[in-house]
N, C-alpha and C positions, 0 to 999 in steps of 0.2 A: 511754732517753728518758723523762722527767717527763709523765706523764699533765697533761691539762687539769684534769681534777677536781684531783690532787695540787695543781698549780699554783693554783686555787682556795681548797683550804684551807690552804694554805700562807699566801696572800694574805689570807684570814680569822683566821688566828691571830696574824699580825702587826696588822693591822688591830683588834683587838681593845684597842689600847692608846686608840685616837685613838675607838672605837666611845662609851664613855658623854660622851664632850665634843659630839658628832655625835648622840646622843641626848637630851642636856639642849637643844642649840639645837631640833629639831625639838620638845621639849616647849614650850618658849618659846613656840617659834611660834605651837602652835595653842591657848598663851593668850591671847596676845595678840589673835587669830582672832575667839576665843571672847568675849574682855572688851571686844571693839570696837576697838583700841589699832590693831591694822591692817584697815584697812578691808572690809569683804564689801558687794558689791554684790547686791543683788536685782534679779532680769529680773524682766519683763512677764507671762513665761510662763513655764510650771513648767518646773524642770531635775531630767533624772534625771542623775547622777554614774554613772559605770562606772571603775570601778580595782583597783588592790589595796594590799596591807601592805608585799608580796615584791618582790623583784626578779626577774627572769626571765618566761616567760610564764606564763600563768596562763587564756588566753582571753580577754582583753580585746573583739578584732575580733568573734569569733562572738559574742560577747553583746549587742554592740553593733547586730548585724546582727538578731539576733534579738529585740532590741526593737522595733529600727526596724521588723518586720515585722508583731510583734506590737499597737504601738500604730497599724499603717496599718490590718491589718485588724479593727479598731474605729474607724474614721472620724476618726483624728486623722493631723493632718499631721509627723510627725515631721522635725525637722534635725537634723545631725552637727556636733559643734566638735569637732576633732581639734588637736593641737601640730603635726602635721607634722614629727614626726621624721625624721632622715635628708634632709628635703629639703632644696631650695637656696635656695627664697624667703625673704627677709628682708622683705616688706612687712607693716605691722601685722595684718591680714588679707586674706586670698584665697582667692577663691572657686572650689573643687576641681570642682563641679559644681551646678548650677543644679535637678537633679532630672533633667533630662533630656540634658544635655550635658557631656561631661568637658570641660574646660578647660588642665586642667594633668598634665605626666608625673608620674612617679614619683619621675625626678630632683627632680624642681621640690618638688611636694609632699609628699613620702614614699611607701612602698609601701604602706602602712594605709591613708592616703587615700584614693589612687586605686584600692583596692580594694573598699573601703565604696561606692566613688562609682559603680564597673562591677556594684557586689552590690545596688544598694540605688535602683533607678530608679521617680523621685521623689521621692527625699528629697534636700535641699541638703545638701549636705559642705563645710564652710570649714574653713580654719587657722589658728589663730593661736596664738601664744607665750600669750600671755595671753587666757587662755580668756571674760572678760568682754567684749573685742574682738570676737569672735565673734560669740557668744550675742548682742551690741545689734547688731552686723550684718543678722543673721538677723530679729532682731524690725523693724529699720526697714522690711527687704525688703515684712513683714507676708505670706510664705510657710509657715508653720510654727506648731505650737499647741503643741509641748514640742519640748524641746532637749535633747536628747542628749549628754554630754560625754563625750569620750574619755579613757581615761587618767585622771581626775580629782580621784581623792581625795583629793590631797596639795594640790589645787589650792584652799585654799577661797578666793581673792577672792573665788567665784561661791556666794552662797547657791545653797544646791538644794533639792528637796523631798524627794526618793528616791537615799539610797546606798546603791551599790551595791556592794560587794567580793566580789572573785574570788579563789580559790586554787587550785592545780594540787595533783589529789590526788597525797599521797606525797610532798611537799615536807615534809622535816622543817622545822621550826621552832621544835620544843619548848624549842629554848634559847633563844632570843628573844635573842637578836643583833643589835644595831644595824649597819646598813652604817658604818664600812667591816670591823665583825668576824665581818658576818651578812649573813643573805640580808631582814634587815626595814627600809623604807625607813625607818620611824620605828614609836616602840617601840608592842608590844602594847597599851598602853591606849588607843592611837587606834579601836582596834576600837569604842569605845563610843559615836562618830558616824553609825556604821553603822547601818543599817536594817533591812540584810539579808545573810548573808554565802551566796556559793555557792562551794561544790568544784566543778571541773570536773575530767573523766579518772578520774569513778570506777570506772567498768568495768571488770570483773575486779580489783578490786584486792580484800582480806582487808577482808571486815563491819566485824572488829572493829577494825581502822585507822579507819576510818570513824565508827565508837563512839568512839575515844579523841581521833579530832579534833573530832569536835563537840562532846566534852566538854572539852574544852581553849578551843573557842570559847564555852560556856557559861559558863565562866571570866572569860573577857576581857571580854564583853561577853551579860551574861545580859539574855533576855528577848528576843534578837533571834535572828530566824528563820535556822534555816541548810536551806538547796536544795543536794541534788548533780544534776548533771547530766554528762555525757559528750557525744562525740561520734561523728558517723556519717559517711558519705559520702552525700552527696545527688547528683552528679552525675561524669562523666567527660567531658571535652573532649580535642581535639588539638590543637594549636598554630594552626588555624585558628580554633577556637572552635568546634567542630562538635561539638554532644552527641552522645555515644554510648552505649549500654548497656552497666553496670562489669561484666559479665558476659563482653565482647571481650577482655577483658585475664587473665582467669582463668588464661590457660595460656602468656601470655609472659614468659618470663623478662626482670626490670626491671631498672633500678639506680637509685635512689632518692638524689635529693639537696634540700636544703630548707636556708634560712637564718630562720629563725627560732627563739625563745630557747626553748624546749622540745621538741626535734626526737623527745623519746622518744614525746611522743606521736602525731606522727605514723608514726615507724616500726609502731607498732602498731595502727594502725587499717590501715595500708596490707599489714602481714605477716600479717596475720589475714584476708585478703582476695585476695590477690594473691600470686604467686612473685617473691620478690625475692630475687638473685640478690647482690645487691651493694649499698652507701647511703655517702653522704659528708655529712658535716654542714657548713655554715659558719654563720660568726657572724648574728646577728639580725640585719637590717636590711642584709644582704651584698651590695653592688653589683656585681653581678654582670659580667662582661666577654665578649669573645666568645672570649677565650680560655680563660676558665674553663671554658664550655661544652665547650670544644675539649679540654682537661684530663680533663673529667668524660666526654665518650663515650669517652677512651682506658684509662679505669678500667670502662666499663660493656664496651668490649670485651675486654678482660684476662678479663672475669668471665663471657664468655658470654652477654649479653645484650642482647635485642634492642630495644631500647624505655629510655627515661629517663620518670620519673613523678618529678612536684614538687607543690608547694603552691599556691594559688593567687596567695596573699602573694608568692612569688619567681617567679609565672609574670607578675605586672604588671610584672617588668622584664626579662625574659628572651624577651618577645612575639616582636619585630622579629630576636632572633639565629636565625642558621644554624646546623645542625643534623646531622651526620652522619647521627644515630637521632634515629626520631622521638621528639617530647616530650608526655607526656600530663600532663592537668593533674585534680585531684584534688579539688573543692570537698567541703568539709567543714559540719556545720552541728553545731551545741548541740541537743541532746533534754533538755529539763529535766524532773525529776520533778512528779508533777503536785502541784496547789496553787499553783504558780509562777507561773500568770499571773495568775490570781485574784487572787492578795496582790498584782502588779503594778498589777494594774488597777483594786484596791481603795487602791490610797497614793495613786494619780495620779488618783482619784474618778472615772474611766470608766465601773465598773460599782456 
C-alpha cells in the first residue's frame, strides 16, 4: 500500500510541471496589489494579518488566540475575521459570536471559528470569504479597536498594519516549490511583506535547524524579526467541559485521534505527557460522524485502551456524539520566546 507522504510527493513531482505558471500568476497578483491595479482597502482600525507561505498547519488558530489575549490584556478590544473554512454558510458575513454568545455550529461556520469563538470570550468572531466584509462589519458594530485576520496573508484586499507569518518548525522548504509542485502558496519573495516571521513547534528540535532556517529567512526577507515559539498544554477537559488536573490522565492508557493538518505535533506534546497507547490521524477540517467515533473506540479497544484524547479543534464537532470511552480533550496554547510581545505591542503602538 502507497504511503500518504509517497502519495504526496508523487503529487509534487508531477505538479512541478504546472508549479512556475501557478508562481508567475501569484507574482502578478501581488503586483498588481502593490501598484494599486487591484484594489486594497483600508479599515478604520488597525489590522493585524496572521498566516503563512506553506500549506499545512503551521498554528495559525493558537496564534490568533494568543493575540487576542495578548492585546485584551492591555485594554484593547480585539475582533476575529476568519474565512470560515469547511463551514456551510454562504451569507457575505456572519456573525460566529458577539464576545459573549455563540451563534453558529461548526457545520455552519467551520471548526476554527467556533473554536476562537468558545476560546476567546469577548472577542467578536465573524466570517466572511472576503475578509474586507468583515473587518467594515466589525467597525460598523463600533465593538472592537484592532482586527485580527485569520488566515490572511495571501489575502491582501485588506491593507494591514502588522504581518504576521507562521511556519511549522521542521517543514522543509529549502526548495521553494510552488503549489501545485510544493508545499509554498506563493513563492518565497512574498516573504518581503512580512513584518515578522515565527516558527512554531520548535521544541526539541536540533539548534542548528533552527540556525539554518532563520538564515534562509534572513535571505528572503532581511531585516525582518524572526520569534520561535512552541507549544504546551494549558488545560484538560472531559466531554462535559469539566477541567481537570492533566495529572489524572498520567497513568491511562489513550488512543489519540485529531483532524488537523499537522497531527505530528500534537502527537508529541501529547506522547511526552501521557501513555498513548494507540493514535489515528484524519484529514484537516474532518467531519467527523458518529460512526467514526464508533470506528475509533474499536481501534482504541484492540489497543488496550481506556480513554480517547483529541484536540480541541475536532472536539467543537464531536461534543454532542456518544461515546463508548470516555473522550478527553486537550487545549493547547503558543509560549512565545520573549521579546515577542513587546515588538507586538510596539507595531500596534500600545506600548
Amino acid at each position: 500500500m502507497v504511503s500518504d507522504n509517497r502519495l504526496v510527493r508523487m503529487a509534487f513531482f508531477f505538479g512541478k510541471i504546472f508549479s512556475p505558471v501557478y508562481s508567475l500568476v501569484m507574482r502578478i497578483r501581488a503586483a498588481f496589489y502593490a501598484k494599486g491595479i487591484l484594489a486594497v482597502t483600508r479599515l478604520t482600525l488597525p489590522v493585524v494579518s496572521v498566516g503563512n507561505l506553506t500549506l499545512g498547519g503551521t498554528g495559525k488558530t493558537p496564534m490568533v488566540m494568543y493575540l487576542a489575549r495578548l492585546l485584551s490584556s492591555h485594554g484593547l478590544r480585539p475582533g476575529v475575521v476568519s474565512r470560515g473554512y469547511g463551514g456551510q454558510n454562504r451569507l457575505p458575513v456572519a456573525l460566529v459570536s458577539d464576545g459573549n454568545r455563540i451563534f453558529l455550529s461548526s457545520v455552519e461556520a467551520g471548526d476554527e471559528p467556533v473554536l476562537l469563538a468558545r476560546e476567546l470570550p469577548g472577542v467578536p468572531v465573524v466570517i466572511s470569504r472576503q475578509r474586507v466584509n468583515g473587518g467594515q462589519y466589525l467597525v460598523r458594530r463600533d465593538c472592537v479597536d484592532v482586527l485580527i485576520l485569520d488566515d490572511g496573508f495571501q489575502h491582501q484586499a485588506v491593507s494591514r498594519d502588522f504581518d504576521l507569518v507562521l511556519f511549522a518548525s521542521g517543514v522543509p522548504i529549502s526548495s521553494e516549490w510552488v503549489f501545485p509542485g510544493g508545499i509554498l502558496r506563493e513563492p518565497a519573495a512574498a516573504l518581503r511583506r512580512a513584518d515578522c516571521c515565527v516558527v512554531t513547534g520548535a521544541a526539541g528540535r536540533d539548534a542548528s535547524d533552527d540556525v539554518l532556517f532563520r538564515r534562509w529567512l534572513g535571505q528572503q526577507c532581511p531585516g525582518v524579526p524572526v520569534f520561535f515559539g512552541d507549544y504546551e498544554p494549558v488545560a484538560l477537559y472531559d466531554q462535559q467541559q469539566r477541567r481537570v488536573p492533566l495529572e489524572e490522565l498520567v497513568d491511562v492508557p489513550l488512543f489519540a485521534f485529531c483532524g488537523i493538518a499537522n497531527p505530528q505535533s500534537f502527537w508529541r506534546i501529547i506522547e511526552s505527557r501521557f501513555l498513548v497507547k494507540g493514535r489515528k490521524p484524519f484529514s484537516d477540517h474532518y467531519p467527523f460522524l458518529s460512526g467514526d467515533i464508533e470506528d475509533i473506540v474499536r481501534l482504541a479497544l484492540a489497543a488496550d485502551c481506556a480513554a480517547l484524547i483529541t484536540t480541541e479543534k475536532d472536539y467543537v464537532k464531536i461534543k454532542s456524539m456518544k461515546s463508548a470511552l470516555p473522550i478527553w480533550v486537550l487545549a493547547v496554547g503558543l509560549r512565545m520566546e520573549e521579546g515577542f510581545d513587546r515588538f507586538v505591542l510596539e507595531k500596534l503602538c500600545v506600548v
